[in-house]
Each structure stands twice: as structure tokens, then as C-alpha cells.
N, C-alpha and C positions, 0 to 999 in steps of 0.2 A: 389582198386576200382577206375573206371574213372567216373568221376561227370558230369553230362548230364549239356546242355546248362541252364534248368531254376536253375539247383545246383550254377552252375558258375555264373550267373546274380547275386543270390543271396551272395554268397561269395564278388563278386566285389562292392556289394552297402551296405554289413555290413562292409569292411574294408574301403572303403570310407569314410565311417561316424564314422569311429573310430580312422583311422590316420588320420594324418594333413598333412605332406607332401606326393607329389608323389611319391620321390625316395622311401622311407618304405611303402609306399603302393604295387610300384611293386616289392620291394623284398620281403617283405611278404605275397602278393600273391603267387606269384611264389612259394615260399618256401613251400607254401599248397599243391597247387599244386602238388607239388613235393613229399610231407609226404605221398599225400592220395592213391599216387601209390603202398604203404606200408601196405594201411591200408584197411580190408574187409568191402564190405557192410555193412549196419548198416540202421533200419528203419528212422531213424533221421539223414537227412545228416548235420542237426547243431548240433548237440551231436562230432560227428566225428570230425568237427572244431575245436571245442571249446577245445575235449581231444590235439588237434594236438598243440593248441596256450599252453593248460597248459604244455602239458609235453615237449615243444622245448622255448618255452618263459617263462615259470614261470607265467602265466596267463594273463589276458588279461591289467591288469594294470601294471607288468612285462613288455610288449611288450610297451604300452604307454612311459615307462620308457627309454625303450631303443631307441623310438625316438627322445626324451629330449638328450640325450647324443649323436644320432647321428650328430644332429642342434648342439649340442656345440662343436663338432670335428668338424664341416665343417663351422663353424661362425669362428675357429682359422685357420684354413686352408686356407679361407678368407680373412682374415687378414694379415696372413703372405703374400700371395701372393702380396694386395694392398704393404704392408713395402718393399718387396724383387722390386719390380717395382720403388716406390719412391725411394729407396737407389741407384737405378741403374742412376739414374741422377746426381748425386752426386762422380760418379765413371767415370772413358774413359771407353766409347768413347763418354757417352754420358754428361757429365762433359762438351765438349766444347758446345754441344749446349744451357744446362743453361746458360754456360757464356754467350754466345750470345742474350739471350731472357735476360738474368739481363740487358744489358747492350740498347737493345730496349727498353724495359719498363722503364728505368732512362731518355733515350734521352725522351720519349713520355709524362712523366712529367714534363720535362723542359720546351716540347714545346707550343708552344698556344692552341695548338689539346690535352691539357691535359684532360677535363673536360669531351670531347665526347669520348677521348681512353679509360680512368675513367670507363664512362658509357656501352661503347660497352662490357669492359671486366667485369662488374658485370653481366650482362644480361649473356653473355657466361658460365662465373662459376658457374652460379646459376641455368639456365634452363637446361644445356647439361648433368649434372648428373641423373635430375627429368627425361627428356626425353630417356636416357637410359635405365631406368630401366623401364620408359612406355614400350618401344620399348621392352625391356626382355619381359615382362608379357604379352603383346600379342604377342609376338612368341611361348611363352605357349603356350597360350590359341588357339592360332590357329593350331597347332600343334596336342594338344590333344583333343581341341574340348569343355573345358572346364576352370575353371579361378583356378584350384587347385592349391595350394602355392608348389612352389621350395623349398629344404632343405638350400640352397645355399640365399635364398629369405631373410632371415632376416639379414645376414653378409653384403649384398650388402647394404641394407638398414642403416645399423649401420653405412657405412663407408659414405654415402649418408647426413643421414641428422645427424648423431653425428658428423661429422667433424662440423656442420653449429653451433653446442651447443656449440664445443667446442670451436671452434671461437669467437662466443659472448660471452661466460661465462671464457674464461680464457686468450685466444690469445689476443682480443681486448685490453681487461683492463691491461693486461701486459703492451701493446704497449703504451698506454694511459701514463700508470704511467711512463716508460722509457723516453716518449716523457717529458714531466714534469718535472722530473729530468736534463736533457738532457737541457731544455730551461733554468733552473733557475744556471745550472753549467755554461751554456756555457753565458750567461749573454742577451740571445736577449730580447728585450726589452717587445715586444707582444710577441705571439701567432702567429701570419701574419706573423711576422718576422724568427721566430723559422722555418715555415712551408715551409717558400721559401728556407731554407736552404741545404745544401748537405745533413747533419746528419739527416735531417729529409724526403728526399727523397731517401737517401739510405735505410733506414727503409723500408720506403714505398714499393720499389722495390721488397725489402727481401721479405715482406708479401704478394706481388702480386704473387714474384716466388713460395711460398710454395704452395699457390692456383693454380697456373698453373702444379707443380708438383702433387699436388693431381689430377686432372682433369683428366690429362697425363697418370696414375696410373689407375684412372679407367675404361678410355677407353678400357686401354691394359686389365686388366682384362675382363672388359667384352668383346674383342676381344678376347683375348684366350680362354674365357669360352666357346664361341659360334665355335670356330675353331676346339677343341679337343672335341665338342660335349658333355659338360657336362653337359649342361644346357636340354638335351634334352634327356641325360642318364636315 
């Protein structure tokens, strides 16, 4: 059977509102699409649906299901990408350029411009991740005409603001307790003292490159996301 324009309206505004991402809404559209060219008239063209979702999905909470797991292959998929990016800094060719930014951001703590380079690079780390993934979801949204969520939407997200959790809640106090250690080993008297030291501006450095490696990571992600068209698949 071919399903007239008001069939198709109504097919596109039940799967709407039954999936959550767009990627499973147009394969599963499409997939109907596909079935109903199989399948004869019927006075009920939502009877015809509904057989189509049970006998190819296992019914309609089946098909639910299978979105949950497609978000969780594409949140690791995700993820690996972000790991395979940051590892890549760590490796030639691009190894000499970390050296290079460790070895800026140590002279930039030395120098008297410490406080404002300080500042300029928190504002950087912190706004250029939230303004990326603005920038993703209105090219959605402008694209489709609509603000439907990406399958690819909640991994970006994870990698977004769980790195900022895991920052505070494990990075930070590590560093904290290191630092602490580190002053009462090494004998400096303050805290002031300890802070103007190598050991505690090599630290520092460390912690600034990891944030600059992740930033780095997500650009290229969401550059290649937007290059290979996935975001728009």
C-alpha cells in the first residue's frame, strides 16, 4: 500500500512523540515506510502501523528499548572518539606541540601576567565547550526546523559538563592533597612559599595541559562531527 499525504502527517507526528532522538525517528520512519510497501490496504491505516512496529520491533516498547541501546553505542562511540583525540597529543607529531604549550603555560605562571593568563584561560575552558554544543543544537535546530535532540546529544554532553564533576569532585582534591604532602615533605614553611615553588607550578602546568587537552579533543570532535556530516545524518 502507498499512504496518502494526511497517512504520512500522521505517522511523522506519532513517531515524534514516541521516539526521543532524530537519528531513530528517521530510521524508523523510513523503515515503515518501507514495510508498508509490503503490506495491503487496510481500513485503519494505524492498525497497519502498529502490526508493522510489532512484527519488525517486538512492539512499541521493544522499539523504545532499542533506542536506549542505540544512545548507549553512540555515548561509547563518543567517548572513544573524545580518548582516541586526547591520546593523540600525547603521541608525534603532536607530542612536540604539548611540549611546547607545557612549556608556555609554566613561563606564563612565572611571569607577572600570571593572574590575568590565570583568568583569560578559565574563561576559555569553561565558555568554549558550553558555546560549542550551543552552536551544535542550533545547527539542529536550524537545519530541521525544529529543537529534536541528537542521539550523539547526551555523549557530547557527558564529556561537556562530567569532565567539570570530575574535576571538582576528584581531580581538584587529589591535587589538594598532593599539594599538602609535597609542602610538608619538602619543608616550605607557608603555603605562599610552597606555591611560588617549581613542584607546585609544575603541577599547575600539568593540570592546565590536561584542560587544554580536553578542549583540544572536543573541538576536533565536534569538527569531525560536523565534516563527516554526522551530526546532520
Amino acid at each position: 500500500m502507498k499512504p496518502t499525504a494526511q497517512e504520512k502527517q500522521w505517522l511523522q507526528e506519532y513517531l515524534y512523540q514516541a521516539l526521543t532522538y532524530r537519528e531513530t525517528y528517521d530510521e524508523v520512519y523510513d523503515h515503515i515506510l518501507l514495510a508498508l510497501e509490503h503490506k495491503e490496504a487496510q481500513p485503519f491505516f494505524e492498525s497497519t502501523v502498529y502490526q508493522i512496529i510489532d512484527e519488525d520491533f517486538g512492539g512499541s516498547i521493544n522499539m523504545l528499548n532499542m533506542e536506549v541501546d542505540c544512545r548507549s553505542a553512540v555515548d561509547a562511540e563518543v567517548k572513544a572518539q573524545y580518548w582516541h583525540n586526547a591520546i593523540e597529543w600525547l603521541k608525534p607529531p603532536l607530542l612536540g606541540y604539548t611540549i611546547v604549550i607545557l612549556a608556555i603555560i609554566f613561563f606564563l605562571q612565572r611571569s607577572r601576567y600570571a593572574l590575568i593568563a590565570q583568568g583569560i584561560f578559565a574563561l576559555i575552558v569553561i565558555f568554549v565547550p558550553v558555546i560549542l554544543i550551543s552552536i551544535r543544537s542550533f545547527s539542529l535546530g536550524k537545519k530541521y526546523g525544529d529543537t529534536k535532540a541528537s542521539i550523539r546529544d547526551s555523549g557530547f554532553r557527558w564529556l561537556i559538563y562530567g569532565f567539570f564533576i570530575i574535576n571538582m569532585v576528584l581531580l581538584r582534591p587529589i591535587v589538594i592533597l598532593i599539594s599538602f604532602i609535597l609542602q610538608e615533605m619538602l619543608g616550605y614553611p607557608t603555603k605562599e612559599a610552597y606555591l611560588h615553588s617549581n613542584f607546585a607550578l609544575f603541577i599547575g602546568t600539568t593540570i592546565s595541559m590536561i584542560w587544554v587537552i580536553h578542549l583540544f579533543s572536543l573541538v576536533k570532535l565536534y569538527r569531525d562531527e560536523f565534516k563527516t556530516g554526522m551530526v546532520t545524518s
